[in-house]
C-alpha positions as CSV (number, residue, x, y, z in Angstrom):
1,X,5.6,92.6,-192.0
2,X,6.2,95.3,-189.3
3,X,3.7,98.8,-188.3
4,X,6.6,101.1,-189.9
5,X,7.7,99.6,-193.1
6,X,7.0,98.0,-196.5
7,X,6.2,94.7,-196.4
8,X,9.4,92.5,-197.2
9,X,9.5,89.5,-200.1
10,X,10.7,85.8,-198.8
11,X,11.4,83.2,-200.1
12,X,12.3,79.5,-199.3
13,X,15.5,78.2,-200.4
14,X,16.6,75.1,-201.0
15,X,17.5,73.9,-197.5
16,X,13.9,75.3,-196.2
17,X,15.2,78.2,-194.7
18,X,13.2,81.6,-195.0
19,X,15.6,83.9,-197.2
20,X,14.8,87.9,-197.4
21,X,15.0,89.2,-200.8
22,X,14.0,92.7,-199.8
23,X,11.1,95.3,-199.3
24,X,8.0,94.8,-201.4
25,X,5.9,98.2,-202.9
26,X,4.0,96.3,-204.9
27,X,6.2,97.1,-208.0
28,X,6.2,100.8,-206.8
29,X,2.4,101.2,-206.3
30,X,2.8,101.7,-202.6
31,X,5.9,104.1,-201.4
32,X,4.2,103.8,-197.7
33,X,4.4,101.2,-194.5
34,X,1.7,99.0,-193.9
35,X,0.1,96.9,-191.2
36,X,1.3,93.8,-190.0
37,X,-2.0,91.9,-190.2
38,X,-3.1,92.3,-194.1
39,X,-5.8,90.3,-194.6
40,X,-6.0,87.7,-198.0
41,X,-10.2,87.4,-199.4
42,X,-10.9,83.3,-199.2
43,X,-13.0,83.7,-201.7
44,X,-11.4,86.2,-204.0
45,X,-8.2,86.0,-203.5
46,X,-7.4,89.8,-202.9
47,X,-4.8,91.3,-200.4
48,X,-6.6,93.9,-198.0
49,X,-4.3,96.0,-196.1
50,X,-4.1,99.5,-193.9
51,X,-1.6,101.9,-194.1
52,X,-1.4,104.7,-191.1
53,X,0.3,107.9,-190.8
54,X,1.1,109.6,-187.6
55,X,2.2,112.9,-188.9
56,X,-0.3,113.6,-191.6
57,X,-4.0,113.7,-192.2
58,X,-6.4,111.9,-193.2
59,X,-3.5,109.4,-190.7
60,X,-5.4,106.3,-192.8
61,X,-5.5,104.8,-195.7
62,X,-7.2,101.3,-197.2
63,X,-5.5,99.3,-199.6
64,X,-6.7,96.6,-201.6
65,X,-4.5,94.5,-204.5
66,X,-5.7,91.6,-206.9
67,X,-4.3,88.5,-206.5
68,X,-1.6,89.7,-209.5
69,X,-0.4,92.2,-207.5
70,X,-2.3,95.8,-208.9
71,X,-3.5,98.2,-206.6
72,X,-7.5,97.9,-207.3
73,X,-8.7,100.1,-204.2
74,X,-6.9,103.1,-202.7
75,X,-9.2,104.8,-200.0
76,X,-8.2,107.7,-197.4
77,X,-9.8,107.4,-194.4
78,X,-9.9,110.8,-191.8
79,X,-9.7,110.1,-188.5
80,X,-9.5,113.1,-185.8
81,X,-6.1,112.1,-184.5
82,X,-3.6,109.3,-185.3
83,X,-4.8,106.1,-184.1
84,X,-2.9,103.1,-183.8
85,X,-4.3,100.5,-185.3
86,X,-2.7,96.7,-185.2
87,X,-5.8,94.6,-187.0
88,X,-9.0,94.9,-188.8
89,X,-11.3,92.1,-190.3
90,X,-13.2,90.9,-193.2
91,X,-16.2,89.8,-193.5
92,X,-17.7,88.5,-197.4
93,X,-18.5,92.1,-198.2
94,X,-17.0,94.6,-195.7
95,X,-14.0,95.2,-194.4
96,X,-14.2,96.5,-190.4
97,X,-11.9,98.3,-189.2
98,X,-11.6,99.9,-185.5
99,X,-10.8,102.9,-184.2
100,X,-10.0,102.8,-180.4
101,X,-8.7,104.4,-177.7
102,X,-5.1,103.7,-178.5
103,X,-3.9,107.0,-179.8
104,X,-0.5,107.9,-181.2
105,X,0.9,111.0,-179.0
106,X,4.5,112.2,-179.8
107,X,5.2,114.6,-177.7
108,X,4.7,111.7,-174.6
109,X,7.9,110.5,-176.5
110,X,9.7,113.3,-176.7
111,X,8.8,114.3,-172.6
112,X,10.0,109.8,-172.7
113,X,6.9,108.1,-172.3
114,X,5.4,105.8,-174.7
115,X,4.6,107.2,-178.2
116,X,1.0,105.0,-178.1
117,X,-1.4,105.9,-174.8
118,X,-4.6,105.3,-174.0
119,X,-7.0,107.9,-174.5
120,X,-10.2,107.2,-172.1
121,X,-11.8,110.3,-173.1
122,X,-12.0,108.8,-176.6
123,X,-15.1,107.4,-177.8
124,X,-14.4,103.7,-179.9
125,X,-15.9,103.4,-183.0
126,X,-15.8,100.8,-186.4
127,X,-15.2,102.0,-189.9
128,X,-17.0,100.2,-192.0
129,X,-16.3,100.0,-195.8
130,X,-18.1,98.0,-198.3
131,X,-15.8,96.1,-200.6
132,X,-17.7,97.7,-203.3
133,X,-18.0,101.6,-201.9
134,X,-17.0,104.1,-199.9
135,X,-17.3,104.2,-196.0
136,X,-20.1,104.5,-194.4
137,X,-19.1,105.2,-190.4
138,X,-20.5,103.2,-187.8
């Protein structure tokens, strides 16, 4: 998995050798990247993922799929500014995710900086989602 793309399928062949059979939408449920730390319920089973956009509000969304693959949970998060976000956690009935001072700013790579500065002005905070409901902010 990778920030900026689908995830991809693998598989192991015969000699035990990782082989890539391509990207993976979920059967075309998904037509957006996703994080490269999706998180898998112990106890449910359940695929928990993020998917962020830097161009477009609300720049967040939370996916969740049931261990046969269906999208069971779709929810758009708003945050004031694109926020890059490499990992979130799970606990046995919420799903935390942080939003930090690591902030997406373009036009630093267009003058050629970095794309991804850190923004001490920025106040950190948690989203926090029941796996059941909505989010309640932290």
């Amino acid at each position: 998995m990778s920030e900026d793309d689908l995830p991809y399928q693998v598989k192991i062949n015969g000699q035990g050798d990782l082989e890539t059979i391509g990207r993976f939408g979920f059967d075309d449920q998904i037509d957006c990247s996703v994080i490269a730390h999706s998180k898998v319920d112990a106890t449910t089973g359940d695929l928990h993922t993020l998917s962020y956009n830097v161009l477009r509000k609300p720049h967040l969304r939370y996916l969740k799929f049931d261990t046969c693959g269906k999208k069971t949970r779709d929810v758009d998060i708003t945050l004031p500014e694109p926020t890059m976000i490499h990992d979130f956690a799970i606990t046995e009935n919420f799903v935390v995710i942080p939003d930090q001072q690591m902030v997406f700013k373009l036009t630093e790579m267009i003058r050629g900086g970095s794309p991804v500065i850190y923004d001490k002005e920025k106040m950190s905070r948690f989203e926090v989602l029941s796996k059941q409901i909505r989010p309640v902010r932290v």
